[in-house]
Backbone as CSV, one residue per row, in Angstrom:
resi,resn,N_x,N_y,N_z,CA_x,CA_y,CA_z,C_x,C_y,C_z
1,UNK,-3.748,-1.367,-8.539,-4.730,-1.092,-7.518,-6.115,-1.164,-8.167
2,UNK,-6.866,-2.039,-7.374,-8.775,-2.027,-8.000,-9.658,-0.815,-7.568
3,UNK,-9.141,-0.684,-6.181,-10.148,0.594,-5.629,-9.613,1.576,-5.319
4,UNK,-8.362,1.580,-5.089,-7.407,3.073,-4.351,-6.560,3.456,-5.614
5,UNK,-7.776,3.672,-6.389,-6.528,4.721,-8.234,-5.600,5.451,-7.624
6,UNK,-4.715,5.890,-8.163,-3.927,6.582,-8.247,-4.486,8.157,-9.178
7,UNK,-5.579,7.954,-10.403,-5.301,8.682,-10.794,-6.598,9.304,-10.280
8,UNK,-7.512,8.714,-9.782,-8.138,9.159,-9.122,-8.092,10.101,-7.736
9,UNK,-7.470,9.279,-7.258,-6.382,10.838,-5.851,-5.835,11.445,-6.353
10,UNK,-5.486,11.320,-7.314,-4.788,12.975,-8.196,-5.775,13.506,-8.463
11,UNK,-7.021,12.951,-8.751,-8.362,13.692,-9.251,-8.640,14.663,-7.843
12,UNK,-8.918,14.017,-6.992,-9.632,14.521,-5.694,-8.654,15.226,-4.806
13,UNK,-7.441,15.313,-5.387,-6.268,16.969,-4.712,-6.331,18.269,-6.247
14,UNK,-6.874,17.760,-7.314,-6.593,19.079,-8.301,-7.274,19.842,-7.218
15,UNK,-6.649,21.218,-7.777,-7.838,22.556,-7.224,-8.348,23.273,-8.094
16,UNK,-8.199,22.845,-9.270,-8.655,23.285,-10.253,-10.001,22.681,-10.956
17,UNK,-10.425,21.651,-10.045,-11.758,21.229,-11.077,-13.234,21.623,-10.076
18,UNK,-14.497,21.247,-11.106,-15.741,22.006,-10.564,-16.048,21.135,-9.496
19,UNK,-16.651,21.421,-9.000,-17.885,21.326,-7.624,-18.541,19.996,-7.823
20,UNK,-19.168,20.039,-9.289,-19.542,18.780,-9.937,-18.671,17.521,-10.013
21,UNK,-17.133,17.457,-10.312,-16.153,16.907,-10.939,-15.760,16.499,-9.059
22,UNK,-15.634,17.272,-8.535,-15.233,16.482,-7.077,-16.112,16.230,-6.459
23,UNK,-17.814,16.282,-6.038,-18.263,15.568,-5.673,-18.361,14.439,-6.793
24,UNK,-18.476,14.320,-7.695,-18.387,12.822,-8.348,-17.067,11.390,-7.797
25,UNK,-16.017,12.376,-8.227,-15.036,11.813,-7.601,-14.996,11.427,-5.943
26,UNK,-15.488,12.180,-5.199,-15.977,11.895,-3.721,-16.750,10.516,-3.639
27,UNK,-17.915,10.650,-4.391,-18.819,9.376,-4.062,-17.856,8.389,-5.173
28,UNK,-17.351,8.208,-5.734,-16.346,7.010,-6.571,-15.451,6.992,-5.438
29,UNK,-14.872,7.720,-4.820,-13.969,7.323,-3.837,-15.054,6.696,-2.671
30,UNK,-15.288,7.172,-2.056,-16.431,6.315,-1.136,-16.866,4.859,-1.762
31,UNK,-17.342,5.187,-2.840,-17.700,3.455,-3.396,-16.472,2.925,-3.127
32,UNK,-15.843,2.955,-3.947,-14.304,2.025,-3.687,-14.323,1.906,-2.069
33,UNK,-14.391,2.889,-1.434,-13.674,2.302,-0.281,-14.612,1.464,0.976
34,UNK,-16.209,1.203,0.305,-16.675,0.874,0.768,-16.734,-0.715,0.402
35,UNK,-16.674,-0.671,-0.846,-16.443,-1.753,-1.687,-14.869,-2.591,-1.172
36,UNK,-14.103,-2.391,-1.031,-12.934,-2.668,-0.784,-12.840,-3.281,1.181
37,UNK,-13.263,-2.551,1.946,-13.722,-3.234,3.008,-14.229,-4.544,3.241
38,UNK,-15.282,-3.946,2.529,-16.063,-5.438,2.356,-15.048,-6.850,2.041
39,UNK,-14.081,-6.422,1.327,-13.460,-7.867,0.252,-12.701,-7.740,1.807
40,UNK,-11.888,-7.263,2.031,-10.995,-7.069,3.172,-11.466,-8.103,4.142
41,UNK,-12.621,-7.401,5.089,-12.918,-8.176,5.744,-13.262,-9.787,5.920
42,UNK,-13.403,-10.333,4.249,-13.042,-11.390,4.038,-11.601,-12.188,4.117
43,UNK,-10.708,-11.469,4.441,-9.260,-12.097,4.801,-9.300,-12.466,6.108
44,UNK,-9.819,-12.051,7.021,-9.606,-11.607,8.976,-9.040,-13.250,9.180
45,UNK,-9.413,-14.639,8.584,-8.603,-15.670,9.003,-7.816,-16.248,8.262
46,UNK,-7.638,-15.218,6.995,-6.318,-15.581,5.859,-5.257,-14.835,6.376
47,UNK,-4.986,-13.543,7.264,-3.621,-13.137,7.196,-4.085,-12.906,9.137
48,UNK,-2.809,-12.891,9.617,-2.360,-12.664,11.073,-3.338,-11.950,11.590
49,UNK,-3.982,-12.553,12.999,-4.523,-11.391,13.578,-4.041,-10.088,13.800
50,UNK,-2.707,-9.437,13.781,-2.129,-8.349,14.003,-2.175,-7.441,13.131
51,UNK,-1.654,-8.102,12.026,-1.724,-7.678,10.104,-3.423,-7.373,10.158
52,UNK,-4.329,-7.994,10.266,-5.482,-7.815,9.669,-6.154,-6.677,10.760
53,UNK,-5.964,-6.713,11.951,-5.872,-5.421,12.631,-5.684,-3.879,12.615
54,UNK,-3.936,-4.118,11.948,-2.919,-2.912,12.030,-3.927,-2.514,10.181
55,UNK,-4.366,-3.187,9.509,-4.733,-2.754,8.356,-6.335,-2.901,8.381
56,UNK,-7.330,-2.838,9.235,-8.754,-2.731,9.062,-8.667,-1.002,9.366
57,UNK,-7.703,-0.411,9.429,-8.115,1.204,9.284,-7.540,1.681,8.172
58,UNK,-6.516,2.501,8.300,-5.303,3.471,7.061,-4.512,2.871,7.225
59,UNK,-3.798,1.777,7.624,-2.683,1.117,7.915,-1.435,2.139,8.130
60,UNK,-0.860,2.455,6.713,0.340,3.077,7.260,0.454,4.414,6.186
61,UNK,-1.308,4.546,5.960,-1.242,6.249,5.361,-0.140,7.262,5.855
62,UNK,0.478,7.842,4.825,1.014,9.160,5.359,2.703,8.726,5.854
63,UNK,2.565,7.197,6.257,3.509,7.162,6.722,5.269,7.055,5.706
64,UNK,6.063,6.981,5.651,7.120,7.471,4.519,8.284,5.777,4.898
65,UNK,8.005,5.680,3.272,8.606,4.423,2.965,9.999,4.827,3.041
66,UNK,10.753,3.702,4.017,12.210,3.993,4.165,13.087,3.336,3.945
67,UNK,12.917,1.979,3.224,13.695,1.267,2.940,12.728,-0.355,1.773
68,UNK,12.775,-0.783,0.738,12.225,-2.252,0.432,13.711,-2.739,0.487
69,UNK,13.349,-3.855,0.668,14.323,-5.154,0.573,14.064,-6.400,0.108
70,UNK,14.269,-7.333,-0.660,14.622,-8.180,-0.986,15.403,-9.401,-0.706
71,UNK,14.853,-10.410,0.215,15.615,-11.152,0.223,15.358,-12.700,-0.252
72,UNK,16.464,-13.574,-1.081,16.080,-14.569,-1.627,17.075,-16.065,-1.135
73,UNK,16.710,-16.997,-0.736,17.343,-18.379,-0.723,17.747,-18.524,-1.644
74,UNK,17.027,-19.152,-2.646,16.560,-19.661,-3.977,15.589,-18.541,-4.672
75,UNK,15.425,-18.464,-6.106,14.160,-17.765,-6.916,13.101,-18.511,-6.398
76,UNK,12.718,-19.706,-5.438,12.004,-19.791,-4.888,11.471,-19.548,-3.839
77,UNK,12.492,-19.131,-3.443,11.981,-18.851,-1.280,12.284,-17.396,-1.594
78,UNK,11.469,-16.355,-1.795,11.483,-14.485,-1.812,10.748,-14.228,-0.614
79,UNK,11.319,-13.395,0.061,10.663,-12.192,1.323,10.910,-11.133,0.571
80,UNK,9.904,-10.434,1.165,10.206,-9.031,0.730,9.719,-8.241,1.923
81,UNK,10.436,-6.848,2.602,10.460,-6.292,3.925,10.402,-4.319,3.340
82,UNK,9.108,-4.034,4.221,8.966,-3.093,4.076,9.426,-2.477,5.034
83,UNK,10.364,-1.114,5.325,10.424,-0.211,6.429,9.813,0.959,6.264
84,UNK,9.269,1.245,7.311,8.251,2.226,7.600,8.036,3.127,8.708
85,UNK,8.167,4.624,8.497,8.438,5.175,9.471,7.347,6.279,9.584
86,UNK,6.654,6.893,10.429,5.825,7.480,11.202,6.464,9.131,10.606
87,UNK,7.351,9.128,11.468,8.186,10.473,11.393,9.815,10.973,11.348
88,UNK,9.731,11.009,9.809,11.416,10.955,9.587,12.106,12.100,9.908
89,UNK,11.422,13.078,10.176,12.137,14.385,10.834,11.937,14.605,12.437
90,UNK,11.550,13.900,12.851,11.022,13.928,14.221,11.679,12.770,15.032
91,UNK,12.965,12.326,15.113,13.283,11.124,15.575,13.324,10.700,16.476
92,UNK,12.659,11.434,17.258,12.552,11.073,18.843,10.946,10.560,19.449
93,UNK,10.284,11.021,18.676,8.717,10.520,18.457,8.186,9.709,16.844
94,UNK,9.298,9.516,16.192,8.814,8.422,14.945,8.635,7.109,15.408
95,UNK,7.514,6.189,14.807,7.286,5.105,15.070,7.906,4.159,13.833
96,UNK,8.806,3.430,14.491,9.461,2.677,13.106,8.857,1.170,13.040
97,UNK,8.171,0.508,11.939,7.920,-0.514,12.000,8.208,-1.676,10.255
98,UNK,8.807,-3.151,10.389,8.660,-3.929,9.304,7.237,-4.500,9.097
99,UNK,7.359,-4.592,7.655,6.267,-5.297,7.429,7.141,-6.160,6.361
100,UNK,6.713,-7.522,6.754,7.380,-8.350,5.781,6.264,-9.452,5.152
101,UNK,6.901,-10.025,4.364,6.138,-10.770,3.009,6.908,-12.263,3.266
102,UNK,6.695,-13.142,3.413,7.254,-14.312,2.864,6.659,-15.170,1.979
103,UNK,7.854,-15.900,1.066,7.633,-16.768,0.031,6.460,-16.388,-0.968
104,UNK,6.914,-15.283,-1.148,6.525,-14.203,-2.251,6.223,-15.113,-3.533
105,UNK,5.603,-15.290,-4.296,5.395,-15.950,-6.013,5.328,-15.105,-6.981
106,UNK,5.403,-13.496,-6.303,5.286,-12.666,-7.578,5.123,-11.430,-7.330
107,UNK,6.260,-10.758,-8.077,6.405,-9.289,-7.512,6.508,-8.268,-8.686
108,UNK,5.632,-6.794,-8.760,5.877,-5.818,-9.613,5.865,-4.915,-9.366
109,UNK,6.884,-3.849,-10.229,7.035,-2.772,-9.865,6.354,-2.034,-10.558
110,UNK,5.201,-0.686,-10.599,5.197,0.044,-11.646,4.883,1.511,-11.165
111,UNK,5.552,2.346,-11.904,5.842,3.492,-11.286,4.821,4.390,-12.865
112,UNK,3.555,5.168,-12.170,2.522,5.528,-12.487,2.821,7.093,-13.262
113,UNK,3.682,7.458,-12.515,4.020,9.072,-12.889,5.539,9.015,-12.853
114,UNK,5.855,7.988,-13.855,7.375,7.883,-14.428,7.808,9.135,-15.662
115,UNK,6.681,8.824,-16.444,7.047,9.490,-17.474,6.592,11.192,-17.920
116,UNK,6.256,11.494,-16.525,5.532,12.862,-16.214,6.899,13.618,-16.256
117,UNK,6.823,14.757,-16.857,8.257,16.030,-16.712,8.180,16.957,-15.399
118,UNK,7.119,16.608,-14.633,7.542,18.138,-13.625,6.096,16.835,-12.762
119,UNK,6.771,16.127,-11.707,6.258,14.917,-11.055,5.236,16.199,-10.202
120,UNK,3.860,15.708,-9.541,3.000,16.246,-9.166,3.573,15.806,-7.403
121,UNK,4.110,14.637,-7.652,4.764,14.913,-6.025,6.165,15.173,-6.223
122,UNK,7.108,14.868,-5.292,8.671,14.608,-5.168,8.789,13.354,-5.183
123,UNK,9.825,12.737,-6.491,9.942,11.278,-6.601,10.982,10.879,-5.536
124,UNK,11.673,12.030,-4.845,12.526,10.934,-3.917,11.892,10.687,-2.438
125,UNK,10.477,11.757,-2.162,9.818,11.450,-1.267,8.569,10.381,-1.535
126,UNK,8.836,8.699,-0.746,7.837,8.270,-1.146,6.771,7.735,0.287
127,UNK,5.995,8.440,0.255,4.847,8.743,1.054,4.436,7.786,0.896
128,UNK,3.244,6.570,1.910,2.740,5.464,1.972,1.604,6.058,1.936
129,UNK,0.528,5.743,0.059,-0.721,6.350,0.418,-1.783,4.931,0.779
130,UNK,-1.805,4.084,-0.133,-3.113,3.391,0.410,-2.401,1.863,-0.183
131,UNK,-2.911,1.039,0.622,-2.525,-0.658,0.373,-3.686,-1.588,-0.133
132,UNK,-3.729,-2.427,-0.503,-5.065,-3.040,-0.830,-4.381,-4.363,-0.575
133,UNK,-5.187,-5.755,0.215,-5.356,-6.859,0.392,-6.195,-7.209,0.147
134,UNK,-6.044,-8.644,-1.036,-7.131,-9.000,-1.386,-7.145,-10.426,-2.526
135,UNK,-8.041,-11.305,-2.222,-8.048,-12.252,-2.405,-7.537,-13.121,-3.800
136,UNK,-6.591,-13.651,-4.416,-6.392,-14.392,-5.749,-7.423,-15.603,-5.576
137,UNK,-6.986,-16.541,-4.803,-7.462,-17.778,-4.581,-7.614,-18.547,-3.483
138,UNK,-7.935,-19.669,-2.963,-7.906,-19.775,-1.758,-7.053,-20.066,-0.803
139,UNK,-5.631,-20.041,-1.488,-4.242,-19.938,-0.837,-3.612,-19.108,-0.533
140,UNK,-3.942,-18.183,-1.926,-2.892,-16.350,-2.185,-3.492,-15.706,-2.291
141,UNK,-2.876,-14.686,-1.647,-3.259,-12.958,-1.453,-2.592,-12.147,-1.960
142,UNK,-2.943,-11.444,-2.941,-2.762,-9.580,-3.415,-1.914,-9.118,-2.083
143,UNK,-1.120,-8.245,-2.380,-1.178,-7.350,-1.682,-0.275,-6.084,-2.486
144,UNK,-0.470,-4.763,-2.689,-0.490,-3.915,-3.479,-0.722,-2.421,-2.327
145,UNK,0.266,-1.657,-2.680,0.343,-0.518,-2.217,1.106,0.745,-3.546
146,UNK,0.508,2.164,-2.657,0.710,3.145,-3.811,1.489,4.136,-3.118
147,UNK,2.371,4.580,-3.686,3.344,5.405,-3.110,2.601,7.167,-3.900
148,UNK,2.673,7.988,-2.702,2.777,9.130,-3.305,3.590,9.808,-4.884
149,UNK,4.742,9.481,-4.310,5.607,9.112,-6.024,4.974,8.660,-7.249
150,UNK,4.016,7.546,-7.124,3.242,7.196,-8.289,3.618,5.976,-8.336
151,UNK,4.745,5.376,-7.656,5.861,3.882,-7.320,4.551,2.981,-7.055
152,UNK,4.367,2.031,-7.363,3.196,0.807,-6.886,3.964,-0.647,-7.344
153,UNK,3.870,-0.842,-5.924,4.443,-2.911,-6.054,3.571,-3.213,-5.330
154,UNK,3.619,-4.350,-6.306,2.243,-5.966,-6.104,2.910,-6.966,-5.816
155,UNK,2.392,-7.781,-5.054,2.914,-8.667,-4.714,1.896,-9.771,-4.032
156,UNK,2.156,-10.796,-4.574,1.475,-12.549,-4.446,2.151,-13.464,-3.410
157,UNK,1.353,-13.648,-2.127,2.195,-14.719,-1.313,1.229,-15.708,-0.406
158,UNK,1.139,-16.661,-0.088,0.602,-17.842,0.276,-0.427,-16.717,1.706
159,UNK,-0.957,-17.233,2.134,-2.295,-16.596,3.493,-1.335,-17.018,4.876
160,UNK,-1.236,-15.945,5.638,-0.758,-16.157,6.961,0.747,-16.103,6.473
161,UNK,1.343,-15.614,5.553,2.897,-15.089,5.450,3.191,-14.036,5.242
162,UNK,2.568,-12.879,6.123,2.968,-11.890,6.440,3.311,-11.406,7.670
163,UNK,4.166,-10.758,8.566,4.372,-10.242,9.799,4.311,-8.870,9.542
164,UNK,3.867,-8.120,10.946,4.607,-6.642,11.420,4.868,-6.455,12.678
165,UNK,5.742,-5.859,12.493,6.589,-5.814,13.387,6.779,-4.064,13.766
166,UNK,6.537,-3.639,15.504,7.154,-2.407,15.820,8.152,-2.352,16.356
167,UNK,9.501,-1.587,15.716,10.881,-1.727,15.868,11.653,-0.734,16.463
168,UNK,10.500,0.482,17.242,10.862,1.645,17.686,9.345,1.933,17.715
């Protein structure tokens, strides 16, 4: 992630630091996220009108990752499908929706607060905190999200090969 740290939102939930130390962190978070818009709004005719929509706000803050998947033809033809749910204890008012990836060129996993002994969240709860889209070249797009867990996959795929989908 370029603008949505990780260790930086761990910065701006301690409750333990000064007055000084979180407004700093406040206006670094604001930069980033003002900064990060900006690049954003440079995609609006690289990815789906729907996609670039459902993600010009929080996209799917808060919301709780329920499934990745993987699917491959060939090591050349990769999708990759996010499930995503609103409210996993509430199943009668959760909003369930995919978000999928096609013909993926490049995918990573890296998990931020792996090697922490007493995890600052719950690693089997993984919370959808912030996504970033954003430009490689004039074909491919970033796209990168951070799990509460500390879990973060990146992923590289051609402009206009993404869908979402509401499935409930």
């Amino acid at each position: 992630m370029k603008y949505f740290l990780y260790d930086l939102h761990l910065a701006q939930n301690m409750d333990n630091i000064s007055e000084e130390e979180f407004n700093h962190n406040d206006r670094l978070w604001l930069q980033n996220v003002t900064e990060y818009q900006e690049i954003f709004k440079t995609l609006s005719n690289r990815l789906p009108h729907d996609v670039f929509e459902h993600f010009n706000s929080w996209g799917f803050h808060d919301y709780r990752l329920i499934k990745m998947e993987m699917e491959h033809e060939s090591l050349l033809d990769l999708s990759v499908h996010f499930t995503i749910s609103s409210d996993v204890e509430n199943v009668e008012n959760e909003k369930l929706w995919i978000l999928s990836f096609q013909n993926v060129s490049f995918y990573d996993y890296h998990h931020y607060n792996y090697d922490n002994q007493k995890s600052v969240f719950h690693r089997e709860i993984d919370d959808w905190l912030y996504q970033e889209f954003l430009p490689i070249d004039q074909s491919k797009i970033s796209f990168e999200v951070l799990f509460s867990s500390g879990g973060n996959v990146l992923l590289h795929f051609p402009a206009k090969s993404v869908t979402i989908k509401r499935v409930k």
